[in-house]
N, C-alpha and C positions, 0 to 999 in steps of 0.2 A: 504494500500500500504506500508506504512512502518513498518509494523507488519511482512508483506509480506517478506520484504528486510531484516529487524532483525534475522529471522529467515534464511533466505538464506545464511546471515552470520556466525548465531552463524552454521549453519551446516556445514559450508565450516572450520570455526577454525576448528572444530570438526574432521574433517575428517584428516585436516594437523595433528594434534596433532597425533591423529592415526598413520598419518605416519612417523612422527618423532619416536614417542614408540614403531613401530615392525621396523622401520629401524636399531635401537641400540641395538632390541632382536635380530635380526639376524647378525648385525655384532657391537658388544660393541666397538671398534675402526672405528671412520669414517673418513678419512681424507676428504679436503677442496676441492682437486682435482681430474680429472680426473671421473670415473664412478658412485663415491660417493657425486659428488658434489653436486647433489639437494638436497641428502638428508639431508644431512652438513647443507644444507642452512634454509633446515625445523627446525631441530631441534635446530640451532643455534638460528632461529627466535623464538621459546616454550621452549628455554634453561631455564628460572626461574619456567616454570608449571612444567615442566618434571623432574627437580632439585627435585622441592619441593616433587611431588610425588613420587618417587623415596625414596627419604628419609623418608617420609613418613611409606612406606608400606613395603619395603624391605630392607634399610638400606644401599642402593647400592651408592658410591659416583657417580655424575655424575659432570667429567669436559670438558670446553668447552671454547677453545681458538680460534683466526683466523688460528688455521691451522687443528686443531685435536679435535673430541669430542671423549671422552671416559668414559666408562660406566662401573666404576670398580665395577662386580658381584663379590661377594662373592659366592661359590659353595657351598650347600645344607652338602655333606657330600665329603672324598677324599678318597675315598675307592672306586669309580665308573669305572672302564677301558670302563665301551662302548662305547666311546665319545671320543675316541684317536686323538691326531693330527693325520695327513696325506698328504702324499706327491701330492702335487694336482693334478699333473699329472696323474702319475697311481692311488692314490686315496688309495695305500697301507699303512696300522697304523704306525708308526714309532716307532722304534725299544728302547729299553732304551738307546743303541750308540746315536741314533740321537738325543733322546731326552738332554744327553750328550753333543752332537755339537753345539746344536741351544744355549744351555748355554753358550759356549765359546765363538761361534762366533758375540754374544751376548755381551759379558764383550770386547770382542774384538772391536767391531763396539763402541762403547760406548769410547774408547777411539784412536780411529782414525781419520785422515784426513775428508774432505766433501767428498771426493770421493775414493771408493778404487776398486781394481781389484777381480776378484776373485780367483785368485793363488796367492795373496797376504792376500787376508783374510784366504786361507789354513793354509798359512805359520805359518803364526800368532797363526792361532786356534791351528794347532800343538805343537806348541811352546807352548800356555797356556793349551794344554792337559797333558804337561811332569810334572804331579805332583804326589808327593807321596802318594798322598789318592787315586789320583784315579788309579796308580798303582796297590795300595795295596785293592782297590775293583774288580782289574780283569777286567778293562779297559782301552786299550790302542790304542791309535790311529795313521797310517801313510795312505801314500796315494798312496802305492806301487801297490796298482791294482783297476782296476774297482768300485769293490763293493764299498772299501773305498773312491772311488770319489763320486760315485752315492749315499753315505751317504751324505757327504756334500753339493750334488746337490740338495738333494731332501729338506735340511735345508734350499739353499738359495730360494729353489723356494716358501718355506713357508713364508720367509723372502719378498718376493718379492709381494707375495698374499696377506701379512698384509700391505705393504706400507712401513715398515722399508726398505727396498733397491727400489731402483727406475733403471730401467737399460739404461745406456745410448749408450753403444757398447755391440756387440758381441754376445757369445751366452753358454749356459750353455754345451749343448751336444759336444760343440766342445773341450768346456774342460773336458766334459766327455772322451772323444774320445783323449783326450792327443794331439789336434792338432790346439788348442786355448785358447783363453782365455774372459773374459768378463768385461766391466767396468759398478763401480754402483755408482751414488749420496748416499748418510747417510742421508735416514729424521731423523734429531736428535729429533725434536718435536714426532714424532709418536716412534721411540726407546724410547724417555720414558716414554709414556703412556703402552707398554707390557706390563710392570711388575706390578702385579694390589694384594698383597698380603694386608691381614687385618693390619702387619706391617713391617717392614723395616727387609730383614736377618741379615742385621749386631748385629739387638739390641737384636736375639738368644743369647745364651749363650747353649743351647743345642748341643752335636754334634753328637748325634744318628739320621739317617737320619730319622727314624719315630716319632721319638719325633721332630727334626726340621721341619720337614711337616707340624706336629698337632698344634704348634704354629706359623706356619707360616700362618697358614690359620683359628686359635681359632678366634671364636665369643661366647665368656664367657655369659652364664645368668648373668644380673645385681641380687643384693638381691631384692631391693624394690620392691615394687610387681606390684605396674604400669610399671615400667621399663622392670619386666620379661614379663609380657604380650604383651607389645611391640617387647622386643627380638620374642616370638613365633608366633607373629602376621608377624616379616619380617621372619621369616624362613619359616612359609605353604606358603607365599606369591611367594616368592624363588622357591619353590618346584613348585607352580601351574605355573610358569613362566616359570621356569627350565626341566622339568619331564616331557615328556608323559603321564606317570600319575602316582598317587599318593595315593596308596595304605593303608588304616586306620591300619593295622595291622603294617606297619613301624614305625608308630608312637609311644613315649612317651605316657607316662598316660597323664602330663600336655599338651601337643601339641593335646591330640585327647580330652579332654577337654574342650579344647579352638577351634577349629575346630569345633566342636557338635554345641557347642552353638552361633559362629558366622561363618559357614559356609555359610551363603546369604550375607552378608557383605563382605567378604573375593572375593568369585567369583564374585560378582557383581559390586565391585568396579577395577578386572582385566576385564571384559566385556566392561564396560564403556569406559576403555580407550585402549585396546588391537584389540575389536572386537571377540575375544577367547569366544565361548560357552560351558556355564560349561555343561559336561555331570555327573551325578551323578547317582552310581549304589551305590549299599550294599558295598560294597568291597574297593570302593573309591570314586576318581575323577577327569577326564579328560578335562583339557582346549583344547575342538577341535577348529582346524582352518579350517574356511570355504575356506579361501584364499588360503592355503597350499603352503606357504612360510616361514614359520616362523621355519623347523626343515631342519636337512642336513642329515635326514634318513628318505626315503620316504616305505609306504608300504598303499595299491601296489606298481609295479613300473615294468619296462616295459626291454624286454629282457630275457635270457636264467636265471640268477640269480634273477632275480625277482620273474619269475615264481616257480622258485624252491620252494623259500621262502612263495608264496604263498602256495604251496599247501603241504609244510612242517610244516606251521602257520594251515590248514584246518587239517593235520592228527593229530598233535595235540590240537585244539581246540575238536576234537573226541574224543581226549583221557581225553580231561578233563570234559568231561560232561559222561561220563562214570567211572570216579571217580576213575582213574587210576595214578593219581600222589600220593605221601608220602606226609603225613598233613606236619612234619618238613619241607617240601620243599617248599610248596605253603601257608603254614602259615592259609589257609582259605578253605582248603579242607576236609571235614568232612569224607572220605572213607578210609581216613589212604591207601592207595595201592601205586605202587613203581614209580619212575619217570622214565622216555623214556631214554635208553640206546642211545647214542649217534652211535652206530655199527647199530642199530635198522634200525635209521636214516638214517642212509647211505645202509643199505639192501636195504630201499623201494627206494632210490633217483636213487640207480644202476636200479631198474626196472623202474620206470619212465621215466629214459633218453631211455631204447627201447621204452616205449609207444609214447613218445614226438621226437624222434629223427627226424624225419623230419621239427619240429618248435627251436628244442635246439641248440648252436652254435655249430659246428661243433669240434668235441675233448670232449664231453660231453658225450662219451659212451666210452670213453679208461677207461681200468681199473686203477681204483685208482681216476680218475677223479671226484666221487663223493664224495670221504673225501675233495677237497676243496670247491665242490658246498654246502655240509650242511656245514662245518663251516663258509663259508659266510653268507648261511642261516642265522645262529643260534646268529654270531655277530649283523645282521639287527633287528632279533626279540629278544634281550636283549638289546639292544639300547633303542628298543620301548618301553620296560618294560612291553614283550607278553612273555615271557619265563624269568627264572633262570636257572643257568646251573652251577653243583653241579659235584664231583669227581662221584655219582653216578649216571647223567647221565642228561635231562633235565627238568627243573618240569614247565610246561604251569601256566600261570597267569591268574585272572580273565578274566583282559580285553581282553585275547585271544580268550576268547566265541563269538566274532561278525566277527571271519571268520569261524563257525563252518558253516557247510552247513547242510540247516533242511530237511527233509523228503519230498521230493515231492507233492503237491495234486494237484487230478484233479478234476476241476468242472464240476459238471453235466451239460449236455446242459439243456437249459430251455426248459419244453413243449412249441412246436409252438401253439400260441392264433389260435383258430378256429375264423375265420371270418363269421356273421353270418347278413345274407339280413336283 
């Protein structure tokens, strides 16, 4: 009986811990209140195991107060666009303006009242957008029409999706609409947990913007050699956390070294506490989620762009078992032949939308209307890391082989048995 009960225990931590550690993969900021609070509450109560592992395995600080837990990830590499902010509303990538705004309004909130307006956060951000550099970068900002509202809008409403603004009156579209306005509380605790760089911008001395990127975000190998192997132990870890998946040929000589030889270590200690099963092919390795919660790119997925994608993902998973991509492009393709013109694409999506028109949304056979269904497409399956996509055209990835569709067969009927007296 108490063997019984031990065990029903140690599986019930188990299971919490689990949910503490996919509630912070999916959202690395959780605030106390409101929709996040259980989870707040898991992870506040496994705050020391999840520290430790964490630090541990991938190097990621994890802090955690009574109001905010925050799980400052380090990103694998900053050259990745398919993982863009997005305005939660429409769901559309924001633009380098907004990504612009949400910095000001940003420095802005950071130094204002508990509570502010949103035509007063405008004011403000405009005010701190009148500067000489970013003049002189060919960015400027007023609020003399729509679109430039609907910039700011779509900032606050990201601001509003993280917890940084809390809304107490009002409403965004009316100040969209120039015929209101909105008021917001300042969580100062979750404002500054955002900012989650490996160090502080001030202590840059860089002013090339890509050189202050690269050290804004550097995680140097140590020399000594237990230390480097640590460093490459949190970066695959990073990667199997981070990635869709996780491609051998991206790798370093030293990281596919270290990976070879402790690859069952590596996955089996993200399994253990994630619930993530590793899939392993020649080519790489994918943390699948049984749960399918844990990504904010779904494929399949349901709808007129979904489908597209699906059977955009099918024409070329075909094309790559027929050995029609460029080696330089897929890195692991032995046929050397050319990658998928992206016009290609859009020929076959214009014929699909007659064959499909009676299941596709209505406006998906005007012309023109398939240059934005494949770049939809083509954003969803480079997210996944089932495509690259290159000036010349798109090159399918291994893992794109599991929506190839295989060759029909049919089985014989069986002889019916003779019944015999």
């Amino acid at each position: 009986m108490s063997h019984a009960l031990d065990s029903a225990l140690e599986s019930a931590r188990e299971a919490s811990l689990r949910r503490a550690v996919r509630a912070l993969l999916r959202c690395p900021l959780l605030r106390a209140g409101g929709a996040q609070a259980e989870d707040f509450r898991v992870v506040r109560r496994y705050a020391a195991e999840l520290r430790s592992w964490f630090d541990a395995n991938t190097g990621w600080r994890l802090i955690v107060d009574s109001e905010v837990a925050r799980l400052v990830k380090l990103a694998p590499t900053i050259d990745d666009p398919t993982h863009p902010a997005r305005d939660p509303r429409s769901r559309a990538p924001f633009t380098r303006r907004r990504y612009v705004l949400t910095c000001l309004a940003l420095s802005v909130l950071e130094r204002s009242d508990a509570q502010i307006t949103l035509g007063r956060l405008a004011e403000r951000t405009i005010h701190a957008a009148a500067d000489e550099q970013l003049a002189s970068a060919g960015l400027a900002f007023g609020l003399s029409g729509r679109e430039e509202r609907g910039d700011l809008v779509a900032v606050v409403r990201l601001l509003l999706e993280l917890g940084v603004l809390v809304r107490v009156a009002g409403d965004e579209e009316a100040y969209l609409r120039d015929k209101g306005d909105a008021l917001y509380d300042v969580q100062r605790r979750v404002l500054a947990g955002v900012l989650a760089p490996s160090r502080g911008p001030s202590t840059i001395a860089a002013t090339e913007f890509a050189q202050r990127l690269s050290q804004l975000a550097a995680d140097p190998l140590p020399e000594a050699e237990d230390l480097r192997n640590r460093a490459v132990r949190h970066n695959l870890t990073r990667r199997l956390l981070d990635d869709p998946v996780l491609y051998y040929d991206e790798l370093d000589a030293e990281q596919l070294a270290y990976l070879t030889g402790q690859r069952a270590a590596l996955t089996r200690r993200v399994s253990e506490l994630t619930g993530l099963i590793a899939e392993i092919r020649a080519e790489g390795i994918a943390m699948v989620d049984p749960d399918d919660d844990l990504t904010d790119v779904r494929m399949p997925d349901v709808g007129t762009d979904g489908h597209v994608t699906l059977l955009l993902a099918e024409h070329l998973a075909r094309r790559l078992g027929d050995g029609a991509v460029a080696e330089e492009a897929v890195g692991v393709n032995p046929e050397g032949l050319r990658p998928v013109p992206e016009d290609e694409l859009c020929r076959l999506v214009r014929s699909l939308a007659e064959e499909h028109k009676a299941y596709w949304r209505r406006g998906a056979q005007e012309p023109g209307a398939e240059v934005l269904l494949v770049e939809t497409a083509l954003e969803r399956l480079a997210a996944l890391r089932l495509v690259r996509r290159g000036p010349d055209g798109v090159a399918p990835l291994p893992a794109l082989a599991r929506y190839a569709l295989a060759a029909p067969t049919i089985a014989e009927r069986p002889a019916q048995l003779e019944l015999t007296g």
